[in-house]
PATOR-794796 format. One line per 5 residues: number of its first residue (from 0); their letters; for each residue x, y, z of C-alpha. Coordinates in Angstrom, 2 decimals. Each point is the difference from the previous one (the first is absolute). Last residue first. Layout:
<recs>
NUM	a	X/Y/Z  ... .
</recs>
This chain:
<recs>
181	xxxxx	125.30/112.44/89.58  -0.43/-0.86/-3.40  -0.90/-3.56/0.80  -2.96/1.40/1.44  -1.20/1.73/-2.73 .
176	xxxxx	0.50/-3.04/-2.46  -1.62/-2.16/2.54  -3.18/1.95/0.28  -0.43/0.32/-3.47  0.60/-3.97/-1.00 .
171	xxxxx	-2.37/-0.75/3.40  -2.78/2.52/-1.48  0.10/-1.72/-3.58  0.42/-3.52/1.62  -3.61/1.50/2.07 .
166	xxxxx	-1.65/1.38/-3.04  0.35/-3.43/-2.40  -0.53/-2.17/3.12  -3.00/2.03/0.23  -1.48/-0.21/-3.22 .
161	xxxxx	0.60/2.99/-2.65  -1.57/3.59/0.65  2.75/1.37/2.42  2.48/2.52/-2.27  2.58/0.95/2.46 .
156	xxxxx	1.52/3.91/-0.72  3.08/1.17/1.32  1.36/4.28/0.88  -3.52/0.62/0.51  -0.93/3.59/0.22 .
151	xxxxx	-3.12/-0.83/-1.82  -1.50/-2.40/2.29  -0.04/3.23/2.42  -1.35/1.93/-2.13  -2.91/-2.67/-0.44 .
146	xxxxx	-0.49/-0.75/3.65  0.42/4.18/0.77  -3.02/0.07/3.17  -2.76/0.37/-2.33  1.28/-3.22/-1.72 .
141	xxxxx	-1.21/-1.93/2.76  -3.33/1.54/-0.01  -0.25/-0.79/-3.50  1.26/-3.57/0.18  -2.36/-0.51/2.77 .
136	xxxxx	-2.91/1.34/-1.84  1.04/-2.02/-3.28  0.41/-3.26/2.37  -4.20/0.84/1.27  -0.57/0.43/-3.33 .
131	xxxxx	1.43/-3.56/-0.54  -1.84/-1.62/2.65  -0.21/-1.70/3.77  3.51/1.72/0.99  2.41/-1.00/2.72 .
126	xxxxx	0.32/1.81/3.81  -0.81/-2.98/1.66  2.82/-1.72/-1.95  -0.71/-3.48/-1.87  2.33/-0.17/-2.86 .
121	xxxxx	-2.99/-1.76/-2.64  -1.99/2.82/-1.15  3.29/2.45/0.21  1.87/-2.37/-2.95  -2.69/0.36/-2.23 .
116	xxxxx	-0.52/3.79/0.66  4.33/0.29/-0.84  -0.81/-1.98/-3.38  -2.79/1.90/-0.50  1.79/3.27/-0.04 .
111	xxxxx	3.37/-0.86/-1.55  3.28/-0.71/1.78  2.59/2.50/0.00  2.84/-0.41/3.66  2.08/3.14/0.31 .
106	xxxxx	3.33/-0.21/1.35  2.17/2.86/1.80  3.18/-0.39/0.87  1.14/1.99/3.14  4.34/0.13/0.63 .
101	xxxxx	0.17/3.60/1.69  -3.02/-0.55/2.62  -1.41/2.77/1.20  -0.81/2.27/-2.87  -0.65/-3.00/-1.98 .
96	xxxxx	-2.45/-1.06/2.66  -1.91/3.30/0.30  -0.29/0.78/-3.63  -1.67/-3.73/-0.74  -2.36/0.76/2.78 .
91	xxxxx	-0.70/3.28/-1.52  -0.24/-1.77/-3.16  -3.06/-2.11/1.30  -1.28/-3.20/0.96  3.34/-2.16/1.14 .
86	xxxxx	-1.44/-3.68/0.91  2.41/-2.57/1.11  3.71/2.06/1.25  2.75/-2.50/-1.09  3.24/-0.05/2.51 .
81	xxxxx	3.65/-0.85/-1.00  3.06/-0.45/2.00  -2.06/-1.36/3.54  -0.43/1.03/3.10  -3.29/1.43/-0.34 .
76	xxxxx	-0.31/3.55/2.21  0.19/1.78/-2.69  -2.91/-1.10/-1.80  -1.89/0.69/2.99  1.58/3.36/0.66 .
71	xxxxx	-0.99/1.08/-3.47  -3.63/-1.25/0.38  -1.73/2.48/1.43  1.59/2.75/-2.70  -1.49/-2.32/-2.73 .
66	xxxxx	-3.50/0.11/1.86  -0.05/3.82/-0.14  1.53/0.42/-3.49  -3.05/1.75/-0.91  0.12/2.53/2.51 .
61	xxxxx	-0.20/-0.34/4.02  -3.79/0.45/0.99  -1.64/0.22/-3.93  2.01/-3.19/-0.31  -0.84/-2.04/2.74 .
56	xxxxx	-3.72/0.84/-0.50  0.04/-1.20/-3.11  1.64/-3.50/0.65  -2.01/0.01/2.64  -3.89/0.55/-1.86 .
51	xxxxx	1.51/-2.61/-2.51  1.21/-2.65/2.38  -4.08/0.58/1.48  -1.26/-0.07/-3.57  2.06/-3.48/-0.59 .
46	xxxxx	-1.29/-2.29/2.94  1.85/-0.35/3.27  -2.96/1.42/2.13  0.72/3.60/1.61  1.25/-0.41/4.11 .
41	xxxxx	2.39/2.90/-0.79  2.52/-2.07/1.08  -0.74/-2.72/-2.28  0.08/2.10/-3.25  3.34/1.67/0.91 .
36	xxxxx	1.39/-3.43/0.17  -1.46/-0.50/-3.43  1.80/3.10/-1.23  3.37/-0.85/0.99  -0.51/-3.79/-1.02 .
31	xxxxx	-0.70/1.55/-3.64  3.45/1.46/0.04  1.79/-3.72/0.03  3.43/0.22/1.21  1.35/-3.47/-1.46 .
26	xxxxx	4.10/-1.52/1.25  1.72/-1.71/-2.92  0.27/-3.55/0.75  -0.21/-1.20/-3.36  -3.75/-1.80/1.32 .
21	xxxxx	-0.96/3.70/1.56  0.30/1.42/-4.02  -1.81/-2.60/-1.17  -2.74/0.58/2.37  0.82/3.80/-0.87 .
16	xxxxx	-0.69/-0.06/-3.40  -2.97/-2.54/0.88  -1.61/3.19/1.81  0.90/2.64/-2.77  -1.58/-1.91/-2.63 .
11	xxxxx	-2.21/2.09/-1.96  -3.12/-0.84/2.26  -0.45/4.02/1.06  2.00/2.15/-2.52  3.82/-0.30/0.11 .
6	xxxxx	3.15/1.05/1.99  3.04/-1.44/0.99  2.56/1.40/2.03  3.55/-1.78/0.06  2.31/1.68/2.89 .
1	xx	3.84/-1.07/-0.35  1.70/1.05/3.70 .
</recs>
């Protein structure tokens, strides 16, 4: 089995990675979903401090490839050649799935600051941000847990600060040349 992580900051393009991603065919194990499950059974509101407080929590309990280690049997489970995993935050979690999985590519996703607030104010998640200090604190946190060392172990990078069609026939050219070498 191919597995394609991808990692970026928040509103880099992870989720329309794995849109296009779902439209090939190719199975998506989104990390996030992990977390915001954990967020409802707790009874804590779906908003971003409460997917903070677990994704912390998480980690100081089982390490900080916790949530990577959760979703092993997940990917595993797809029935498919290749799998993408939306939302890797941290080298650990970049450690645990090449450890695991012998054929792991690893992309990162760069898209500037305000470009990634920009797209935020209009996705529409609960847990979304109202301004760009409260993006910086996000991006901090998130790089507390590896983000950045784990964008550096990229073996790909995707540049995402064109239009859309621009990022998603970028995505769909990557995600086809993978897959075809499978």
């Amino acid at each position: 089995m191919k597995v394609i992580g991808i990692v970026g900051m928040p509103g880099s393009g992870k989720g329309e990675f794995s849109a296009v991603s779902a439209e090939l065919g190719i199975p998506v194990v989104v990390m996030g979903d992990v977390i915001r499950e954990e967020v409802k059974k707790e009874g804590l509101p779906p908003v971003d401090a409460s997917m903070g407080i677990v994704a912390r929590q998480l980690r100081e309990q089982y390490g900080m490839a916790a949530i990577a280690h959760v979703c092993i049997p997940v990917i595993e489970s797809q029935n498919s050649q290749v799998v993408l995993i939306d939302g890797i935050r941290g080298d650990a979690e970049v450690k645990e799935f090449a450890e695991h999985f012998s054929d792991f590519i690893l992309i990162a996703i760069d898209s500037p600051l305000e470009t990634r607030f920009d797209r935020l104010k209009v996705r529409g998640r609960s847990d979304d941000l109202k301004n760009i200090s409260e993006l910086n604190t996000r991006d901090e946190r998130e790089s507390s847990f590896g983000l950045r060392e784990a964008m550096g172990l990229a073996t790909m990078r995707v540049q995402n600060t064109g239009t859309l069609d621009e990022y998603r026939c970028t995505v769909r050219s990557t995600l086809e040349q993978i897959a075809g070498a499978s």
